[in-house]
C-alpha positions as CSV (number, residue, x, y, z in Angstrom):
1,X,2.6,24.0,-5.7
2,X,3.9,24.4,-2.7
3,X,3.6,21.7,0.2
4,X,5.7,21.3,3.1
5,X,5.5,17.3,3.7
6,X,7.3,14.3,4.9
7,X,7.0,10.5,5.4
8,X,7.9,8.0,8.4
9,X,8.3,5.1,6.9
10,X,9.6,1.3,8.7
11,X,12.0,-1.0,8.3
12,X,9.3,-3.6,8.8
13,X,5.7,-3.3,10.7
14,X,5.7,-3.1,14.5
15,X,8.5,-0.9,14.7
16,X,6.7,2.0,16.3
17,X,5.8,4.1,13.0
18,X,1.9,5.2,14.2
19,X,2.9,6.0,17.6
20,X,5.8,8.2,16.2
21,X,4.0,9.6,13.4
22,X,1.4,10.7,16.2
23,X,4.2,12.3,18.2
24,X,5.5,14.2,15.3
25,X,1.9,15.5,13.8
26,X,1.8,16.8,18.1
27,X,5.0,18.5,18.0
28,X,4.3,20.1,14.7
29,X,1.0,21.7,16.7
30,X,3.1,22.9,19.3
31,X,5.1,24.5,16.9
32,X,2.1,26.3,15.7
33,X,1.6,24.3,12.5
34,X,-1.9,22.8,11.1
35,X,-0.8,19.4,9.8
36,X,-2.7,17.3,6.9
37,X,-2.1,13.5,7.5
38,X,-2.1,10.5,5.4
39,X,-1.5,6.5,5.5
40,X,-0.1,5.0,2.8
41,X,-1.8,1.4,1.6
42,X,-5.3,0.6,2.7
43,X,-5.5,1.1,6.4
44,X,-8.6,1.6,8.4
45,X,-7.3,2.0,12.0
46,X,-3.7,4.1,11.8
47,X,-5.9,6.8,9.9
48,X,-8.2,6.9,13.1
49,X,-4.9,7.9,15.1
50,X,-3.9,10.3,13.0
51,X,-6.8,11.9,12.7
52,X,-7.5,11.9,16.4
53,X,-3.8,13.4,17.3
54,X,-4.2,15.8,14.3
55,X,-8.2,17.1,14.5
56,X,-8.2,16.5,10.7
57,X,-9.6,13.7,8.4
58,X,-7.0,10.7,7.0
59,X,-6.6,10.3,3.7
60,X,-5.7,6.8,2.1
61,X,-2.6,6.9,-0.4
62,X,-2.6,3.2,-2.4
63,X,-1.4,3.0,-5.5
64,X,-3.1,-0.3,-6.0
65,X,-6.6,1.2,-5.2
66,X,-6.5,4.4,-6.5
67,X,-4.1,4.3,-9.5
68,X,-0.9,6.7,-9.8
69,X,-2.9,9.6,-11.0
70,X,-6.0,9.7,-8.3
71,X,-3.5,8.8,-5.6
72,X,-1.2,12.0,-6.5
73,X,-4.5,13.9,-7.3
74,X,-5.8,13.2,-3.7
75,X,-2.7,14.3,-1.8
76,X,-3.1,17.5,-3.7
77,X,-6.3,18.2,-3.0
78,X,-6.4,17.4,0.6
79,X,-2.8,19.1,1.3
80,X,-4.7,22.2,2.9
81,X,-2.7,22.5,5.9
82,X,0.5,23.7,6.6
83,X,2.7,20.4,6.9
84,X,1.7,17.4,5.3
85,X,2.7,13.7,7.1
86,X,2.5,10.8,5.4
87,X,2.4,7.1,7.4
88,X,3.9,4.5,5.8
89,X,2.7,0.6,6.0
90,X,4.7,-2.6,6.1
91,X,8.4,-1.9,5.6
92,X,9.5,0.5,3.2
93,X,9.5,-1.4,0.0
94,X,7.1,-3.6,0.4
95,X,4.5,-3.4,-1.6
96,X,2.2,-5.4,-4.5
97,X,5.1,-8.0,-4.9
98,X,8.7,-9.2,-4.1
99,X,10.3,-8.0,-7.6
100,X,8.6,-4.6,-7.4
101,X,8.0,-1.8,-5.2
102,X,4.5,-0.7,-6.6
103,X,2.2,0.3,-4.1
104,X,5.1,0.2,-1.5
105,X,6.0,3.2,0.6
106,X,8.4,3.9,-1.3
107,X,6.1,4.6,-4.2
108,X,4.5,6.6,-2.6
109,X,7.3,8.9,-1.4
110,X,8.3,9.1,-5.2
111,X,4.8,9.7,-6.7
112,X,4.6,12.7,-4.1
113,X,8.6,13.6,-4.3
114,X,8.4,13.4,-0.3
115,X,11.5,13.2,1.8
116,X,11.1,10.3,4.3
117,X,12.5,9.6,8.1
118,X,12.8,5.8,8.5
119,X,12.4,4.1,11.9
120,X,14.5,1.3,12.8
121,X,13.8,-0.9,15.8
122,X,17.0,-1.3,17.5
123,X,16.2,-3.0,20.7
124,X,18.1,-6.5,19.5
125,X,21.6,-4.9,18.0
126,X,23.9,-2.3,18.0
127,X,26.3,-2.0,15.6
128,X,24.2,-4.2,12.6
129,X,22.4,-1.4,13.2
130,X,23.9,0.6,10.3
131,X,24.2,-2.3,8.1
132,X,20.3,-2.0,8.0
133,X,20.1,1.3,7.4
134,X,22.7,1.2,4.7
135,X,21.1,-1.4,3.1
136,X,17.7,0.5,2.9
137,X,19.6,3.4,1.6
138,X,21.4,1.9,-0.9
139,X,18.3,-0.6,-2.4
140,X,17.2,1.7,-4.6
141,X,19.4,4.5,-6.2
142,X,16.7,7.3,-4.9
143,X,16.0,5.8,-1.8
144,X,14.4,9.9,-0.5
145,X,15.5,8.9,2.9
146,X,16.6,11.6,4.5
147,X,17.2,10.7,8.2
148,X,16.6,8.0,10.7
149,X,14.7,7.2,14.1
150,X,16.1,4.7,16.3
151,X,13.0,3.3,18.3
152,X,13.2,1.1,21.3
153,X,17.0,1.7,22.3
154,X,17.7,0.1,26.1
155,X,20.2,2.2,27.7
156,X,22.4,5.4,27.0
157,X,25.5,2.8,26.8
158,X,23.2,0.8,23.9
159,X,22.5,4.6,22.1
160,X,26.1,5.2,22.1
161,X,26.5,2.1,20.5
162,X,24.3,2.4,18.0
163,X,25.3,6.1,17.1
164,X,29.0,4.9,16.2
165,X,27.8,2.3,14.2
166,X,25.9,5.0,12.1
167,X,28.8,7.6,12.4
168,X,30.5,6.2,8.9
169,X,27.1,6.2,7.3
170,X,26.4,9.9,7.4
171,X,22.4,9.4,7.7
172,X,21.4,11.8,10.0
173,X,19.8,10.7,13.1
174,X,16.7,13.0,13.7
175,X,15.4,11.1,16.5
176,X,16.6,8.3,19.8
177,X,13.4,6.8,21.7
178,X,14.3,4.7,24.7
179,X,12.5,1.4,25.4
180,X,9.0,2.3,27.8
181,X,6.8,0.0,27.9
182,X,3.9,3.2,28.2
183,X,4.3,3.6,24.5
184,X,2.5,0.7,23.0
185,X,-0.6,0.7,21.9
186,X,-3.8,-1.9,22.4
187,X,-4.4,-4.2,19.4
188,X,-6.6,-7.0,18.3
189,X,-6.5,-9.0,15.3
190,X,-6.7,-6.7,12.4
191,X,-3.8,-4.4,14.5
192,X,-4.5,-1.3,16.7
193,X,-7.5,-0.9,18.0
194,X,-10.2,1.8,16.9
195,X,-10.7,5.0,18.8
196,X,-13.6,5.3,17.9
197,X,-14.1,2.2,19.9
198,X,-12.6,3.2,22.8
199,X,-12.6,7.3,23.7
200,X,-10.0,6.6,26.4
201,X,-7.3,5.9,23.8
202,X,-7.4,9.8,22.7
203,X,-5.7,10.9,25.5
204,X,-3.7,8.0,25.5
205,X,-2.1,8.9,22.0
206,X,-1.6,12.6,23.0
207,X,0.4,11.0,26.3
208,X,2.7,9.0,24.4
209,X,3.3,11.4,22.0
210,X,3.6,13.4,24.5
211,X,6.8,11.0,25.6
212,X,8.2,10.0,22.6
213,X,8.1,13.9,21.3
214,X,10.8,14.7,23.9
215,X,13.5,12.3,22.2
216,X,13.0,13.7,18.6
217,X,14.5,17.0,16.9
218,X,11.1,18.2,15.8
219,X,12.9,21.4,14.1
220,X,15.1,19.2,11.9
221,X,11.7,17.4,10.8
222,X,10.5,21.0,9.9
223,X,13.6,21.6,8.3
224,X,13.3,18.9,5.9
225,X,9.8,19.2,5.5
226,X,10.0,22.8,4.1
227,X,12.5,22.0,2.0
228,X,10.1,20.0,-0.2
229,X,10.1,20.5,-4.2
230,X,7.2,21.8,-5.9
231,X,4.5,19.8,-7.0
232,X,2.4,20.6,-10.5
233,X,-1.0,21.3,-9.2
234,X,-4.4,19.4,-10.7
235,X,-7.7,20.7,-11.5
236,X,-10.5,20.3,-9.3
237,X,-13.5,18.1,-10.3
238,X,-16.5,20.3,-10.1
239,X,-19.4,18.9,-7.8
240,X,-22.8,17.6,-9.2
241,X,-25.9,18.7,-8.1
242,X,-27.8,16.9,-5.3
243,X,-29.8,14.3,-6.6
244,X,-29.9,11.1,-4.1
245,X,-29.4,10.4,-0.4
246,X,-27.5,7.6,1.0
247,X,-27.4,6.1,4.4
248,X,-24.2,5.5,5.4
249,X,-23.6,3.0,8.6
250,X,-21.1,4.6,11.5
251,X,-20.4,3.8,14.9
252,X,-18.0,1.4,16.8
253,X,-19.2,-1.5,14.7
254,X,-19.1,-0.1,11.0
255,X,-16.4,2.5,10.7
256,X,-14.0,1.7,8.3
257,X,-14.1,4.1,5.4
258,X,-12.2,5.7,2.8
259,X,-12.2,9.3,3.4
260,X,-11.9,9.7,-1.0
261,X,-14.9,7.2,-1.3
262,X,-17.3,9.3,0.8
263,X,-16.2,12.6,-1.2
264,X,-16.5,11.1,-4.4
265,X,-20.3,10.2,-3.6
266,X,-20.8,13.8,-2.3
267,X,-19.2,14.6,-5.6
268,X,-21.2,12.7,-7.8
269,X,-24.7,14.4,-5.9
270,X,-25.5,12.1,-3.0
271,X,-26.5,13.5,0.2
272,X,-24.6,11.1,3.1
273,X,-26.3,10.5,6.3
274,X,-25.0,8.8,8.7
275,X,-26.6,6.3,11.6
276,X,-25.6,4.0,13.7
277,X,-27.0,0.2,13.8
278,X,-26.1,-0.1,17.2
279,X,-27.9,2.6,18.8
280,X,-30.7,3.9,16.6
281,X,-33.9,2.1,15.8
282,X,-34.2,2.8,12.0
283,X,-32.6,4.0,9.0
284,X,-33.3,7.1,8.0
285,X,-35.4,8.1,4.5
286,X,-32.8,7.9,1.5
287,X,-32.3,6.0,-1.5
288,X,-29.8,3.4,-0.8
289,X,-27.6,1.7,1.9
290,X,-23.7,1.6,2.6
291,X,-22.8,-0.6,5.7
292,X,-19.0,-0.4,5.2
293,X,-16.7,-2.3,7.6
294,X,-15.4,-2.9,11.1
295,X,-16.3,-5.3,14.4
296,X,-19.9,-6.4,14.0
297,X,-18.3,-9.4,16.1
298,X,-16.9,-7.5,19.2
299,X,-20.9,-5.8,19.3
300,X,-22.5,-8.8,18.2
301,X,-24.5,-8.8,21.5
302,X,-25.9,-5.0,20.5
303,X,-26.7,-5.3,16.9
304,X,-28.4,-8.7,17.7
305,X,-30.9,-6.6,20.2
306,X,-31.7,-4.1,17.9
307,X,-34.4,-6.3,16.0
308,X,-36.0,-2.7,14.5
309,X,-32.9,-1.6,13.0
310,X,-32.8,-5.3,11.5
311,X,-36.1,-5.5,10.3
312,X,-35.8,-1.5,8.5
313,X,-32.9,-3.0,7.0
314,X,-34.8,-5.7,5.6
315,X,-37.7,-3.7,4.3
316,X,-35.1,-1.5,2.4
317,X,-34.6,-4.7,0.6
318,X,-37.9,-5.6,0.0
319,X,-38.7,-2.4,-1.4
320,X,-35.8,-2.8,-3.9
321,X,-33.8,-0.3,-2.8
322,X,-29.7,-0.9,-3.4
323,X,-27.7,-1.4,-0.6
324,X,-23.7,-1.7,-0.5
325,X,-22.0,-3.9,1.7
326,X,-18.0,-4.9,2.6
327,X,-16.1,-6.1,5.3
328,X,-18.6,-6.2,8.6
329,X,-21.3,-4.7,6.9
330,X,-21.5,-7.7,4.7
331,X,-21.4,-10.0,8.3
332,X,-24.1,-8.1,9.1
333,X,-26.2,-9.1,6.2
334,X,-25.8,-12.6,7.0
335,X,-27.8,-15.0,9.0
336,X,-25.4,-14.6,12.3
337,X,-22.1,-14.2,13.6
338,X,-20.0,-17.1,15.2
339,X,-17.5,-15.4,17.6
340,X,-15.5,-17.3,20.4
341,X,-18.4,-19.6,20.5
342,X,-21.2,-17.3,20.6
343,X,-23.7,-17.1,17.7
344,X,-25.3,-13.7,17.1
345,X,-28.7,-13.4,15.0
346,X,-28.5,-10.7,12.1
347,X,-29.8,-9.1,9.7
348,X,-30.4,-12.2,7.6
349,X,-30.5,-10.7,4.1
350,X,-28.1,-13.8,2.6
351,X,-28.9,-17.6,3.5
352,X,-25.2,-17.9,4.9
353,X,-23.4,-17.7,8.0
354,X,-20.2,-15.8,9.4
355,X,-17.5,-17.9,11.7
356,X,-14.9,-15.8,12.8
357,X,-11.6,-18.4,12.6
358,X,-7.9,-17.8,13.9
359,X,-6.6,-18.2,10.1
360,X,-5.7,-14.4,8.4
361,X,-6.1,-13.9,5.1
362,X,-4.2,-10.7,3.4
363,X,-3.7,-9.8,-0.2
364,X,-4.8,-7.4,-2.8
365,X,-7.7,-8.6,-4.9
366,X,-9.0,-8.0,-8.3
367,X,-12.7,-9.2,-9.2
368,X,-15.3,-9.3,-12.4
369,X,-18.8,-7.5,-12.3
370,X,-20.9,-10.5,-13.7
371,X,-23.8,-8.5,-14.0
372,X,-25.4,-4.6,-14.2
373,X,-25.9,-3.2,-11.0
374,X,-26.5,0.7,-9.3
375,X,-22.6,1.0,-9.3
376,X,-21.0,-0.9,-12.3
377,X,-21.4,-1.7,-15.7
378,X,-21.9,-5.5,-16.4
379,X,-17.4,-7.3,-16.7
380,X,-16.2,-4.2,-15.4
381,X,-13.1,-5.1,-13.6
382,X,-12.3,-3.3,-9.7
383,X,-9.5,-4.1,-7.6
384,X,-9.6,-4.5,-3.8
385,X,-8.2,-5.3,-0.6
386,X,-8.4,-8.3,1.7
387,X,-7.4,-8.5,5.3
388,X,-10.1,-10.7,7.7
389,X,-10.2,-13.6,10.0
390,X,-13.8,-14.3,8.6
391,X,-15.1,-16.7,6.7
């Protein structure tokens, strides 16, 4: 199976991979190509770039979450477009742990056999410059990296610089951004901020990729791209016929989903609809409840208003019907919200209170199903994700 595909990874975070990824996806549209994107790890917010620049849905790639097989099954079935672009997370080989590159970028890249462009930040050095990049291509004997973006560069005198460093090194450079302080993006504490948040940021991501798009040889990316191997294509799963309905929770407060997650359900026979807590005044008639995650805090004033949205989500629960809550939606089942010293009443289906705090806590998760419930067997063991300020 043929699919045309690359990945941008970093040498660390912050060094300009969404904003170039989104410049790339654009000038693959201008060329007159449909692209397919991706983010590896479990990301909520990139994937809402991406999928704004690009007009299609994100797909998750996390070898931790998904397992080796069901990640490399998911890029297959989702690569329906004409180039594929994958976003890497963290720098290239980090991944689960410091001895290994599981769930890394890297992994990824070889579980898909992807060719990969990685950004360098060179706004501090010249020519340590290629030291860096030699040392990412020479860490692993495949490192798949098959040219380099030097983001941030502060004069033409500094890109000279840096090109004769990397002369020696024969990586080719595909791409030279200058320092503009136009490209960043807004962020908060869990990174970027969500578009679905804030509609003006759409037009802002199509400006700076707009900007960035002129200092990058979008017909070498093709190039490399196309030259993909092939892939062995998997079978389908065949789709179950409908047989429950599920709300699902979705506006600026409750938006972080996995794309796969929502499929599989459809797979499996449920009927999604989707509401928001924020503006409508009930749920609508189904058989269980999925409040995923997101900001509950930053719209703490607006869910705490809606008292008939609170109250239909408490007669769900008095009627015994499941619901299924992470993240925000899980805040949102509590008593209320302490954020920046303002408490917001919620739903108040668990005696227990949410404080947001200025402490982060990140890491990958695994967890023991002590009894039967509507999605798991009774010791079943799942992995997950953490990344909050919450408490």
């Amino acid at each position: 199976m043929r699919i045309p595909r690359i990945v941008i990874a970093g040498t660390t975070s912050g060094v300009g991979k969404t904003s170039i990824t989104c410049s790339i996806i654009y000038g693959l549209q201008k060329q007159g190509f449909s692209v397919q994107p991706f983010k590896v790890g479990p990301d909520y917010i990139d994937p809402g770039y991406l999928s704004s620049i690009s007009k299609n849905q994100t797909y998750n790639l996390d070898a931790w979450l998904m397992g080796e097989h069901q990640l490399l099954n998911s890029f297959l079935s989702n690569s329906k477009s004409n180039v594929s672009v994958i976003e890497g997370v963290m720098g290239y080989y980090d991944g689960f742990g410091g001895d290994s590159n599981y769930a890394s970028t890297h992994h990824v890249a070889s579980l898909t056999k992807s060719s990969v462009l990685l950004v360098l930040d060179a706004s501090k050095t010249s020519r340590s410059i290629a030291a860096t990049a030699l040392g990412f291509l020479k860490f692993h004997r495949n490192s798949r990296i098959s040219g380099i973006i030097l983001n941030k560069i502060g004069s033409k005198k500094h890109e000279l610089l840096c090109r004769a460093a990397l002369e020696k090194t024969k990586i080719p450079i595909i791409g030279v951004i200058p320092k503009n302080p136009l490209l960043s993006m807004p962020s908060r504490h869990l990174g970027l901020i969500s578009t679905l948040e804030n509609k003006i940021l759409k037009k802002q991501i199509e400006k700076i990729s707009k900007i960035i798009l002129k200092n990058i040889d979008i017909n070498q990316i093709i190039k490399i791209a196309k030259n993909s191997t092939d892939l062995t294509k998997k079978s389908k799963p065949i789709p179950k016929k409908l047989k429950t309905t599920i709300a699902v929770a979705l506006d600026t407060s409750f938006n972080f989903y996995y794309q796969d997650n929502l499929e599989a359900l459809r797979r499996e026979g449920a009927k999604l609809k989707f509401f928001s807590p924020v503006k409508d005044e009930k749920i609508p008639k189904c058989d269980g409840l999925y409040i995923g995650g997101g900001f509950p805090e930053v719209l703490g004033n607006s869910l705490e208003k809606n008292q008939i949205m609170k109250k239909s989500i408490k007669k769900l629960s008095e009627d015994n019907l499941p619901i299924y809550a992470e993240c925000g939606g899980l805040m949102y089942l509590t008593k209320s919200i302490l954020s920046e010293n303002k408490k917001y009443k919620m739903v108040g289906l668990f005696d227990a209170e949410t404080k947001m705090t200025k402490k982060m806590r990140l890491n990958y998760t695994k967890g023991k199903i002590i009894s039967e419930n509507p999605i798991s067997e009774k010791l079943h063991t799942f992995r997950g994700h953490e990344f909050h300020y919450s408490h």
